[in-house]
DRENLUMVEX-860477 format. One record per atom (N, C-alpha, C, CB): x, y, z. Coordinates in steps of 0.05 Angstrom, whole numbers, plus 5000, padded with zeros to 4 digits. Glycine has a CB too. Example, Ala and Ser with C-alpha at 12.3 -4.5 7.8 and 13.67 -1.06 7.14 Angstrom:
526448865156 524649105156 526449345156 522649115181 525749555142 527349795143 525850015157 528249885114 
***
This chain:
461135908524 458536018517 458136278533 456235818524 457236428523 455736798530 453636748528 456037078510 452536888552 448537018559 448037218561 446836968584 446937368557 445537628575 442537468583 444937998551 441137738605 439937718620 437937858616 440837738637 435237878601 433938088605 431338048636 432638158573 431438348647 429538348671 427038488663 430738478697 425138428662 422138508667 420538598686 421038358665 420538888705 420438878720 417239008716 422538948731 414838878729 412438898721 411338878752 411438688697 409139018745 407339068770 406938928796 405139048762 406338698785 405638408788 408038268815 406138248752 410238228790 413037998793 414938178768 412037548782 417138118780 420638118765 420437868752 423738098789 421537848723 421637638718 424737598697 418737568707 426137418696 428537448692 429137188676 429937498718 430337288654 430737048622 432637148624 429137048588 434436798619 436736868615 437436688588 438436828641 439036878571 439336788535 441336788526 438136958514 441936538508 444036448497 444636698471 443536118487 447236708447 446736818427 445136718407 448536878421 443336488412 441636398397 439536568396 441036168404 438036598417 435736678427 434736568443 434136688414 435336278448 434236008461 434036098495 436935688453 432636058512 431736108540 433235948546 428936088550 434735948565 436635698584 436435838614 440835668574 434735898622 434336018649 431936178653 436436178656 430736188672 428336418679 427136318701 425936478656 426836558716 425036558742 424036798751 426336468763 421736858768 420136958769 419237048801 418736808753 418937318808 418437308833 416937518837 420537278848 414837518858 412137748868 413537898884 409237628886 411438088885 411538238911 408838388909 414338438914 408338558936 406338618941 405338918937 406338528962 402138928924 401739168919 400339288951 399939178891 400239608950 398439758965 396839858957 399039898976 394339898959 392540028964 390440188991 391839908953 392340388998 391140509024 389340659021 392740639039 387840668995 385740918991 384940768964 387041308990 381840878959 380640848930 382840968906 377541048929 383740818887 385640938869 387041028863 385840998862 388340878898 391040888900 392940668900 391340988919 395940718885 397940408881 399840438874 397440208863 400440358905 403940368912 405440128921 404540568936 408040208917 409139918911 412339948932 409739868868 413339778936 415839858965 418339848939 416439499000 420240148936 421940008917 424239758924 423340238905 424839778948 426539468964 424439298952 426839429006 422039218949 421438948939 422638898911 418238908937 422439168903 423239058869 426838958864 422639378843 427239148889 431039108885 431738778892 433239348916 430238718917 430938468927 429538218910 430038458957 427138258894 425938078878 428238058851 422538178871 429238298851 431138208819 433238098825 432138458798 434338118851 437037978850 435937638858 439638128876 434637598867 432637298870 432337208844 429237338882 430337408829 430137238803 433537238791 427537388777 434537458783 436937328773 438637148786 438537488766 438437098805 440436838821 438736568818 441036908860 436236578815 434736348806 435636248784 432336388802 435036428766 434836358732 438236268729 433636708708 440436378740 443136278733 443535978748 445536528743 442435998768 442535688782 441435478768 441135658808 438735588755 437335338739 438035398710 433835318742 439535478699 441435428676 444235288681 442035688663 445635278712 448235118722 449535188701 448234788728 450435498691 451835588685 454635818697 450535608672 456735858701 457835988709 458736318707 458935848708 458936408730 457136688723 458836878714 455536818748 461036818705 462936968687 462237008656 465536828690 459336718654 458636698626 456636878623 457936438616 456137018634 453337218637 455737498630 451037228680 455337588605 456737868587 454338088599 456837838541 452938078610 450438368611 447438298611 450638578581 446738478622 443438578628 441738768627 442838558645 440338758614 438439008619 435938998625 438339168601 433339218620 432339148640 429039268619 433839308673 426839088626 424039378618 422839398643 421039308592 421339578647 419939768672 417839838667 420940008679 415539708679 413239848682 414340128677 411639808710 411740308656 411940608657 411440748686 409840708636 412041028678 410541178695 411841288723 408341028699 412440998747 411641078775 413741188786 410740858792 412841438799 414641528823 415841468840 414241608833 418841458839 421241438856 422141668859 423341288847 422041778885 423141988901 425841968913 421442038920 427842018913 430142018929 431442208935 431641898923 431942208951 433542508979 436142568970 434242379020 438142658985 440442748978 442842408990 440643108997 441442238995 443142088999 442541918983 443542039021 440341938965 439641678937 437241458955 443541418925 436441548981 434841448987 431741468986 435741429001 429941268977 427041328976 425341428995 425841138971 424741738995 423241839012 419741729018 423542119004 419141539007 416741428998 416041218993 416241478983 413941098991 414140898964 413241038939 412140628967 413740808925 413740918890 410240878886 416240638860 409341188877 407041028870 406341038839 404741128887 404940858837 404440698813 403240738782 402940548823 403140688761 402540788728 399540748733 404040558697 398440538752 395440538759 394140618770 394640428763 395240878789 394641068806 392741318796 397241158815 390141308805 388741468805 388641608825 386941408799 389841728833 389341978855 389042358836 393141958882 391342318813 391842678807 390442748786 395042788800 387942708785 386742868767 386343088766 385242818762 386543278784 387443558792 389343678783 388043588816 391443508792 394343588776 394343548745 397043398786 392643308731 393143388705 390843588697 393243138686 388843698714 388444028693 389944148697 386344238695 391544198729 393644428735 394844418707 396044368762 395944248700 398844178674 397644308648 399743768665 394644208643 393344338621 392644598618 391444228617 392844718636 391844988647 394545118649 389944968677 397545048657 399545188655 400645148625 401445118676 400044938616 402544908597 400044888564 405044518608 396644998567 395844948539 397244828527 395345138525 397544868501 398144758472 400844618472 398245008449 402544788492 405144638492 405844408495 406444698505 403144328512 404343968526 403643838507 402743788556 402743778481 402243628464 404843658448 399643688452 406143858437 408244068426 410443938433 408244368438 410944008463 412943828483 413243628482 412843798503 411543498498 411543218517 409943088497 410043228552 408243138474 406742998447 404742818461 408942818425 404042748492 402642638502 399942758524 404342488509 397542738530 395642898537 397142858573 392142798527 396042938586 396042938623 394342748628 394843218641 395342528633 393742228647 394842238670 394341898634 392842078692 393542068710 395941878722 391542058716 396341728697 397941488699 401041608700 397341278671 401641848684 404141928681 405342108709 404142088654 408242158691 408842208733 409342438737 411842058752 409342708716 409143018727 406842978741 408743278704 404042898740 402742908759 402742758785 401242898750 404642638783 405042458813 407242698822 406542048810 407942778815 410342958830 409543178847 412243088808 407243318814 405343518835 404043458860 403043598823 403243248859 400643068880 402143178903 400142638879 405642938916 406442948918 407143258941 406642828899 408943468923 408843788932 405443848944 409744018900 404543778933 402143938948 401743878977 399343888934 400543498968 399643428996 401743359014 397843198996 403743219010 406643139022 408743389021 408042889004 408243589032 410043799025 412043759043 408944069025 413643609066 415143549080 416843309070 413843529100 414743159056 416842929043 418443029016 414942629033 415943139007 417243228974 419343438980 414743398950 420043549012 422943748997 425543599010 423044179009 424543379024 427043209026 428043088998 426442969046 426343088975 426743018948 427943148936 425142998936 430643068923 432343178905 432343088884 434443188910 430942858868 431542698843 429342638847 433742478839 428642538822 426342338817 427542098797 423642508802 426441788798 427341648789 424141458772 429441538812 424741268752 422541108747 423740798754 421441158714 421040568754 421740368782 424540208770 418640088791 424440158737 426740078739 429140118739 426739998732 428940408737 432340558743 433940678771 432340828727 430940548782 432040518818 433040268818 429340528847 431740058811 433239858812 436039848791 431339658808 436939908770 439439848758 441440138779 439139868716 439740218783 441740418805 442940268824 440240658823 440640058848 442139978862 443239858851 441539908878 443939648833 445939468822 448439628818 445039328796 448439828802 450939978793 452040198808 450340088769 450140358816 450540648833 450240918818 453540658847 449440768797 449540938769 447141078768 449740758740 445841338759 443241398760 443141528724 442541638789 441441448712 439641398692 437341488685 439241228691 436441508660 433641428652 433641488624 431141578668 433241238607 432341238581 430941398568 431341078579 430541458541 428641648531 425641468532 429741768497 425841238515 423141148520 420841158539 423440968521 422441168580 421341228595 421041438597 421841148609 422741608598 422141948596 420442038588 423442098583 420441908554 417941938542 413942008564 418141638525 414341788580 412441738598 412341958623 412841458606 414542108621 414242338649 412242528651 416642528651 411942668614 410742828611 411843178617 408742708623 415343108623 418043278621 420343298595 419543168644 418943068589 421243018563 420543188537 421342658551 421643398524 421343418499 421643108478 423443648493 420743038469 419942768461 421542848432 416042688462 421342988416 422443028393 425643138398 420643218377 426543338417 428743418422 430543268431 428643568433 428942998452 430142948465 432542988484 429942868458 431043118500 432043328524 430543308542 432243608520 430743398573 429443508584 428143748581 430143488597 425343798580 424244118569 424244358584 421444118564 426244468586 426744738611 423544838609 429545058601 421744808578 418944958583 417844848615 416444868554 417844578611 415544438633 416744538656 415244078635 420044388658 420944438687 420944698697 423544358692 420744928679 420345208685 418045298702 420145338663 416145158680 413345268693 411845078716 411345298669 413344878731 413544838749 415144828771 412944758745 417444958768 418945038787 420844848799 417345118803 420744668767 422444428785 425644538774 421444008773 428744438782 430344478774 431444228757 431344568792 432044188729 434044128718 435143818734 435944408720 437043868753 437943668773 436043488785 439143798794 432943598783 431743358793 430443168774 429843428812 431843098757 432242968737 434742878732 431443068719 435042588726 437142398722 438242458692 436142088726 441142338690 441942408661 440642178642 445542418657 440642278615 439042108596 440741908576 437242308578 439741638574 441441568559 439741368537 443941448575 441041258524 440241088503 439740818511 442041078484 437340668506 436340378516 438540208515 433840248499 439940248497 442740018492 445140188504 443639918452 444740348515 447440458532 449340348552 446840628544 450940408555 452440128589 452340368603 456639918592 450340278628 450740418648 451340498669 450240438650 454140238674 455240138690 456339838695 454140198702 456939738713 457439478719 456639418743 459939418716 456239188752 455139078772 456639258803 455738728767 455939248827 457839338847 457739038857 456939608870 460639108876 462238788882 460138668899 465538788902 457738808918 456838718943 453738508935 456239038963 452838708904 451238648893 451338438877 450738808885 453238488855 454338098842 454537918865 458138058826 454838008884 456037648897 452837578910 459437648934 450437788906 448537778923 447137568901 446938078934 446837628875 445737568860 446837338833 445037808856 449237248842 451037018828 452337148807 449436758815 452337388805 454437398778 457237538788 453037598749 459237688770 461337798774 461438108778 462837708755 461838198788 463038568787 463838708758 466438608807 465338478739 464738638713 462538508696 467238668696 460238508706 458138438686 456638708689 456238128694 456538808659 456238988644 452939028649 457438918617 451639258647 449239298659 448139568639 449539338694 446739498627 444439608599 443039788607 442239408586 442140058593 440040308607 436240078613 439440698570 436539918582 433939818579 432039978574 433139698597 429239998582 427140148568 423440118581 427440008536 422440298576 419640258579 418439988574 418440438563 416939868591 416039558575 413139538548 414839328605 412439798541 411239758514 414339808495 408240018507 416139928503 418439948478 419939648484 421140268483 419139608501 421439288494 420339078489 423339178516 417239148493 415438918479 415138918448 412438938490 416439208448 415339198405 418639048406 414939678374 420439098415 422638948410 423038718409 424038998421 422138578434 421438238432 420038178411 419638118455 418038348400 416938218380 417238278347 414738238387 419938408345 421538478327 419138788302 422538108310 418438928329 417339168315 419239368307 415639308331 420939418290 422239568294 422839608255 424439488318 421739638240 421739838220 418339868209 423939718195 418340088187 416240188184 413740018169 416940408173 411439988179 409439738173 408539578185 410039588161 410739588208 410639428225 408939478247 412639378229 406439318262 405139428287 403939218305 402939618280 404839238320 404239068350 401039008364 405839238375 400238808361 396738808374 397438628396 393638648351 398238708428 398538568445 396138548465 400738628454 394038348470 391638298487 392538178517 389538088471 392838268528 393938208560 390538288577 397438518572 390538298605 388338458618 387938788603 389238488654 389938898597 388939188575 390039078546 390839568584 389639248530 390139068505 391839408488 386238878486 393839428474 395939508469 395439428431 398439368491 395739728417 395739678388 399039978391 391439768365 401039848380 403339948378 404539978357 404639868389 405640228333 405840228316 408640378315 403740278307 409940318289 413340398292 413340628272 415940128282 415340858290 415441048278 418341178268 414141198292 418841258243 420841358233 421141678244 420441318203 418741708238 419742068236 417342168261 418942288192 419442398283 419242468300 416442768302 422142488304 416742818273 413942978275 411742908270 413743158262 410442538270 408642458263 406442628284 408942158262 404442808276 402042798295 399442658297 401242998294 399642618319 396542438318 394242598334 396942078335 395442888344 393843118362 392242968383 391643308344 394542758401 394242758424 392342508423 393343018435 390842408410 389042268397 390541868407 389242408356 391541748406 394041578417 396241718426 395041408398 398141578443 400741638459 402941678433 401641348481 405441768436 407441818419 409541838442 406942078398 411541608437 413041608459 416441568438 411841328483 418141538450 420741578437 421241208445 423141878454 422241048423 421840748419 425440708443 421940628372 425140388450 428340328460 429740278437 428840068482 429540328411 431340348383 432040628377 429640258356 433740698381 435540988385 435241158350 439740888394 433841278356 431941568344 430441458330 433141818326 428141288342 425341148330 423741248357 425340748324 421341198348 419641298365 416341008352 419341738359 414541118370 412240878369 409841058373 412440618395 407841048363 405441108369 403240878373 404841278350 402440998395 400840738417 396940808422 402940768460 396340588417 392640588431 392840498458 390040338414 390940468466 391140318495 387040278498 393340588527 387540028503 383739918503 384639788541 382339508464 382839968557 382439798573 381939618594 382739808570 379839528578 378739178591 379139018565 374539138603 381138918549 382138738531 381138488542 385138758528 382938348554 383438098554 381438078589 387438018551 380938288596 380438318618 377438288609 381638548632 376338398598 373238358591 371638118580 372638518575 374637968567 373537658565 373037528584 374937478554 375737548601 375937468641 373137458655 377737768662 372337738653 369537858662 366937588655 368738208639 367337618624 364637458614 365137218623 364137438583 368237068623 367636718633 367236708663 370636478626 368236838687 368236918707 364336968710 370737178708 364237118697 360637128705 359236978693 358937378699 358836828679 357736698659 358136418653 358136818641 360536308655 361436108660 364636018678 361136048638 364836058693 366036058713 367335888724 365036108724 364935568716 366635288719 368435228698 364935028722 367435328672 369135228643 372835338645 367135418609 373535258631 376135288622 374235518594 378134918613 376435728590 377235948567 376235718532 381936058571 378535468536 376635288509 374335278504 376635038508 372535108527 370634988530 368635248526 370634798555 368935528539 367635718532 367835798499 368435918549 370435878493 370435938466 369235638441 373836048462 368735388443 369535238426 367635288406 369934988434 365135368414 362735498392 363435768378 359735558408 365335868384 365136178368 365636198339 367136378380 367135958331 368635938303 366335908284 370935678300 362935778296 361335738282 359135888282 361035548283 359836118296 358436438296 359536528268 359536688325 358336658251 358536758232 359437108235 356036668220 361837208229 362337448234 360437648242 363437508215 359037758260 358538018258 356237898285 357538178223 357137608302 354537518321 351737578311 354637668350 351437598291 348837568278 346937898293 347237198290 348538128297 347338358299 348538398326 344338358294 349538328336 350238278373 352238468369 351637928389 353438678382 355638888396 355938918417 355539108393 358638928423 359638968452 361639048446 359838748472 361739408468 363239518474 364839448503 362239728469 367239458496 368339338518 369539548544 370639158504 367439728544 368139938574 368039938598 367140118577 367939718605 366839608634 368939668661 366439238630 371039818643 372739988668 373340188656 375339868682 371440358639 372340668621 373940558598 374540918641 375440758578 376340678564 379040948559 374240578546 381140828546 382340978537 383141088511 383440928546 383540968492 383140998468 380541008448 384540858462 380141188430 380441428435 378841628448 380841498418 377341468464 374541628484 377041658515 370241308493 378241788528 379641858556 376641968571 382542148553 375341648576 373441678591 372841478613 371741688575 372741628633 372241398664 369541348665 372941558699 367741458656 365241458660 363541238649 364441678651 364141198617 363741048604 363140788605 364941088596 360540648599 361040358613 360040248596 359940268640 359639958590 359739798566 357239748558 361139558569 357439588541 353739508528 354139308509 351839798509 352239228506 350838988486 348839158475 349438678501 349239098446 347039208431 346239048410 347639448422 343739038408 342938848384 342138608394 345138788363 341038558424 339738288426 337638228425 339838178441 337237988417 334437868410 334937558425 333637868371 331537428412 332337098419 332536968409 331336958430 334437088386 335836798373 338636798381 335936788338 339236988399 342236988403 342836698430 343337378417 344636628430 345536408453 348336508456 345436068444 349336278477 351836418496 353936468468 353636148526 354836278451 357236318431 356736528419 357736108410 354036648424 354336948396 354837138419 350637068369 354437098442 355237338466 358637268463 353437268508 359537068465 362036988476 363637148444 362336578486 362537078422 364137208401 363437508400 363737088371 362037608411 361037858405 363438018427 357337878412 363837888447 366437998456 368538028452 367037948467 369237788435 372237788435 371837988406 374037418432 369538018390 369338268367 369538488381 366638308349 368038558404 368338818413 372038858425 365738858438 372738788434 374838888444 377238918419 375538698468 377038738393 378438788363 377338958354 378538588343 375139068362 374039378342 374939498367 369839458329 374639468383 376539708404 379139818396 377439588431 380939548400 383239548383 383339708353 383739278379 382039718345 381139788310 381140088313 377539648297 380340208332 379540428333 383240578331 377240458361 384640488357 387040638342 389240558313 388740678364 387440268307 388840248281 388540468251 387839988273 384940538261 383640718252 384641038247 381840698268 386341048273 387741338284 389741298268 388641388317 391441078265 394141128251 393641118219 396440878261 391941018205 390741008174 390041238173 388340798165 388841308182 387441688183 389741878193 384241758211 392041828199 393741988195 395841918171 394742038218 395641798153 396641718138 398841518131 396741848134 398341358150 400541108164 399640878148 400141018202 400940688142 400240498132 400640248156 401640488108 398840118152 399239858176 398039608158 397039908210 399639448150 400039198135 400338978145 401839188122 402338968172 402938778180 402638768209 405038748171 401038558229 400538618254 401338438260 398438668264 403738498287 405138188299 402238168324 409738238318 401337948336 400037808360 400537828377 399837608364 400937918400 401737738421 399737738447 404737818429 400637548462 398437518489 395937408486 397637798502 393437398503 392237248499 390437188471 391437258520 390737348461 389337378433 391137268412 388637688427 392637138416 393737038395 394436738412 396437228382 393736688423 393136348436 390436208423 392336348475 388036318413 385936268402 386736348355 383436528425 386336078355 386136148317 384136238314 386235928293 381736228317 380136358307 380236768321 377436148313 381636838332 381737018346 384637108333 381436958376 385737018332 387537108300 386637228277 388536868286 384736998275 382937078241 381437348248 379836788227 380037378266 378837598269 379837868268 377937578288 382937768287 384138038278 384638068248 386738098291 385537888237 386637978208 384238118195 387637698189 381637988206 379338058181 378638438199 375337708181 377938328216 377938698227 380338888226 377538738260 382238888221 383739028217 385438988197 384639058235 383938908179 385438848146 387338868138 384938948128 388938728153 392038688154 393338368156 392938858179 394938388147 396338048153 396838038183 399837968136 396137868200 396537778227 398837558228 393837668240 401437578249 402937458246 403537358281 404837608229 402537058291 403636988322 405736948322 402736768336 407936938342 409836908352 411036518353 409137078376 413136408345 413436188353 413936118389 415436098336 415436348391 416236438430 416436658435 418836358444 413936638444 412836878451 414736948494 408136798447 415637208491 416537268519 416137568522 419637178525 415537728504 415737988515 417438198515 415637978532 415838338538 418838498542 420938448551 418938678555 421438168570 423238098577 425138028555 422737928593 424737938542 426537878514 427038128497 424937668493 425238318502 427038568489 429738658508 424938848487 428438648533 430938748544 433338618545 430638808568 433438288542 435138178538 436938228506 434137948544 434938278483 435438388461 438138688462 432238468453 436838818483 438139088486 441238998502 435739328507 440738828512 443538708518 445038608504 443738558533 444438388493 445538318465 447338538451 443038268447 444738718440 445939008419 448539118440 442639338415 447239148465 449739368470 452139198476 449239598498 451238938489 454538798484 455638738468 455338608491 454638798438 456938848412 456438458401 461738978429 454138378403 453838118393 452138158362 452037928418 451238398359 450338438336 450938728325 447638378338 450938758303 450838928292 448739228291 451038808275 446439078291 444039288296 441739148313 442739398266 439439248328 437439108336 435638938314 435939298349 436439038287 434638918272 436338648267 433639088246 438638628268 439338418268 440438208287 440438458256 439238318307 438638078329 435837988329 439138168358 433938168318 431138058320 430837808306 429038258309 432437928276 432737618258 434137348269 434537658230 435637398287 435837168309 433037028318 437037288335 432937268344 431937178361 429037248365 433337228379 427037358339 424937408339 423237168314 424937708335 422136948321 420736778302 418136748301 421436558304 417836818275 414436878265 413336518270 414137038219 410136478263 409436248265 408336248249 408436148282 404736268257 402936238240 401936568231 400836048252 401036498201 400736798188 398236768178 402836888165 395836938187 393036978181 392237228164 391636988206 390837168139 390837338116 387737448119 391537178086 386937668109 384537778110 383337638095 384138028105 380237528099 378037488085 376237638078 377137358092 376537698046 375037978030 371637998044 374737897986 370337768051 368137748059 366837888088 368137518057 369237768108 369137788125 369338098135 370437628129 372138108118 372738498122 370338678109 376038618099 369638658097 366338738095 365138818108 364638618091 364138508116 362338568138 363538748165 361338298147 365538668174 366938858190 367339118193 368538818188 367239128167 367339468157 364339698169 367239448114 362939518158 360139608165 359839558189 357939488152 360539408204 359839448233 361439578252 359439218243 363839598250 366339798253 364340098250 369239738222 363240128227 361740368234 360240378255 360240438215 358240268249 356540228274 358440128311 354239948261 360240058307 360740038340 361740308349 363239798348 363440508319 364240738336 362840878340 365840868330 360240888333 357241078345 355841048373 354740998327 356840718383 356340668400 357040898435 357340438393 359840968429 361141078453 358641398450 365541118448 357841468430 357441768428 353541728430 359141938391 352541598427 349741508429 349241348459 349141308402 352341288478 351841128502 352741398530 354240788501 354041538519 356141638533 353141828557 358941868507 351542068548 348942098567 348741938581 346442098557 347441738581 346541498586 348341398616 347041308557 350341318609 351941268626 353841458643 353141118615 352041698638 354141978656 350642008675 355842418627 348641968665 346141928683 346741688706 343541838663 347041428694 347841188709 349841208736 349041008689 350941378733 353641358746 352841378778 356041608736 350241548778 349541578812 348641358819 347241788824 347441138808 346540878812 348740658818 345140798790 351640708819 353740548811 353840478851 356840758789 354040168841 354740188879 357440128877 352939928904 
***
């Protein structure tokens, strides 16, 4: 028998599946480490935690499969976007890496808008967030000007880690995508950007393809982590590109509604000049010359958190939801915008804070409790909205995460976003894409699409209700008025904020 390994390397915890050529899980384990925060909106992370947590989880997950580690053919890997890895002339981290949730450079992204106008949309096809890492680099040179010129390379978190494993240095287009350096359509590095900041060429890693081999294990490292010296080791990918992969996004129609603490509407793209003018993300897909255009809502899954956490607190998530199914679509006039930590799609607003609108006293807790889980699917809606208005078609929406654990929260999506809704039978993620990307590049399949038909299984399939979508429709109007009739309001509020 043959496995690969896919690694998940997320904010949080490493988490490590290890997969038969079935698809079937015969191994996985899971391990933390610790965030920093030494300042308001700031988050940094040690890159040795992530190196030493992955060889843990992979030596876990092969022990609790009591399989032998010659049967492990390859691994690859997904990566939180975004965070800064600095390394010197000896490949060592001048720093820690700081983080895709790092609010410190909002400075640096006007600097970027202010050097590079029109181009950075042109270029990089993505606006200057604070989340991406040309502005962590700037931050970086300015205030750290002693650390940053011991810096010769820059790396993202998980291609520090397949570095240490291999010695190999990397970086996928998908992640690239996320630098806000990448010509995104050329796929290249953009001499425009690195020009007009003065960076060189070299401080950037070579680029390769998500299913690329990017090496093999080193001898010191297999024996750390249970496997062999020739086990084969995958570029892997951004973890929104290997989550559309786990969940077999990968031809056109196809679009991803994943509700986690932020909530993720991901759509698959053929052709590299789709514009959406900055309006959602456009990133280059881990399916080699596909690309994805992305929303991002978020307090998703996080704003439900909020309401049972304040509101009911002793209940279990059931016992809260078990009345909502007999709320009648639309909470009987009730809205909620779900901004209660700004929003990103398509308002790029910190300010912004949430609301209920439309109460009276006939409402009780189940029409608040559905009126949420509506607001955050018209959130979602909004960049479904973006991709139909650019002339995209979206038919088919795979589930995943906590919004597809609830049937009636299924149905909702289907009926708000008038599309067939499709859950997952095993649901895993990005970890399973990246194991996917192992698969592909160890020559067990023919194409990614035909490993998905393996190892990607649909469940239950929720159809629009002509009624429902109606009503939806009409209130869909009315919620997107909400952000532009609240937005005063809550730029007054903001001195009151303790």
């Amino acid at each position: 028998m043959s496995y690969v390994i896919g690694i998940d390397l997320g904010t949080s915890a490493v988490k490590a599946l290890l997969i038969d050529r079935d698809g079937k899980i015969r191994g996985e384990a899971s391990v933390s480490y610790p965030l920093f925060h030494e300042h308001s909106g700031w988050s940094e992370q040690r890159p040795e935690d992530w190196v030493e947590g992955t060889l843990q989880a992979i030596r876990d997950a092969v022990a609790a499969a009591g399989i032998e580690p010659s049967e492990v053919e390859g691994i690859s890997f997904s990566g939180q976007m975004h965070g800064l890895v600095l390394l010197d002339a000896d490949r060592k981290p001048v720093r820690n890496a700081i983080l895709w949730n790092d609010t410190r450079t909002t400075e640096q992204c006007r600097e970027i808008e202010r050097t590079l106008g029109e181009d950075l949309l042109h270029i990089a096809r993505n606006p200057a967030l604070e989340g991406f890492t040309l502005p962590k680099i700037l931050w970086v040179r300015e205030h750290e000007k002693e650390v940053f010129d011991r810096a010769s390379l820059f790396l993202l978190p998980k291609d520090y880690v397949r570095y240490r494993l291999t010695g190999e240095l990397h970086m996928d287009y998908s992640d690239a995508a996320g630098t806000l350096l990448l010509d995104v359509a050329g796929k290249v590095w953009s001499r425009r950007v690195l020009e007009a900041f003065d960076l060189p060429e070299s401080f950037c890693p070579a680029l390769i393809e998500s299913h690329g081999l990017a090496g093999t294990m080193l001898p010191d490292i297999a024996g750390q982590c249970g496997l062999t010296p020739v086990t084969k080791v995958y570029a892997g990918g951004a973890d929104n590109a290997c989550g559309a992969i786990g969940a077999g996004i990968l031809s056109e129609g196809l679009t991803l509604c994943s509700i986690g603490t932020s909530g993720v509407i991901l759509a698959y793209e053929n052709n590299r000049d789709s514009d959406y003018s900055g309006k959602v993300h456009f990133f280059n897909h881990g399916k080699e010359d596909a690309y994805y255009a992305m929303g991002v809502t978020l307090a998703a899954g996080y704003s439900l958190s909020w309401f049972k956490q304040t509101f009911a607190a002793e209940e279990s998530f059931n016992e809260l939801l078990k009345g909502v199914a007999d709320v009648k679509p639309g909470s009987g006039g009730l809205l909620f915008t779900p901004y209660i930590v700004g929003e990103r799609t398509p308002h790029a607003d910190a300010q912004i804070r949430g609301s209920f609108i439309g109460m009276d006293g006939s409402h009780k807790r189940d029409h608040f409790a559905r009126a949420v889980m509506e607001g955050i699917t018209f959130s979602l809606n909004e960049s479904v909205a973006v991709f139909r208005e650019a002339g995209k078609t979206v038919d088919t929406i795979v589930s995943i995460g906590g919004g597809a654990q609830n049937p009636v929260w299924l149905q909702m999506q289907a009926d708000i976003f008038d599309a067939r809704v499709v859950a997952l039978e095993n649901e895993q993620g990005p970890g399973l894409g990246a194991a996917m990307l192992a698969a592909y590049g160890a020559g067990w399949f023919a194409s990614l699409e035909e490993c998905a038909d393996r190892f990607v299984k649909h469940a239950s399939a929720y159809t629009p209700n002509p009624d429902a979508v109606e009503t939806y429709k009409g209130l869909f109007g009315i919620y997107r008025d909400v952000y532009s009739s609240t937005r005063e309001l809550n730029n007054r509020l903001a001195a009151y904020r303790g």
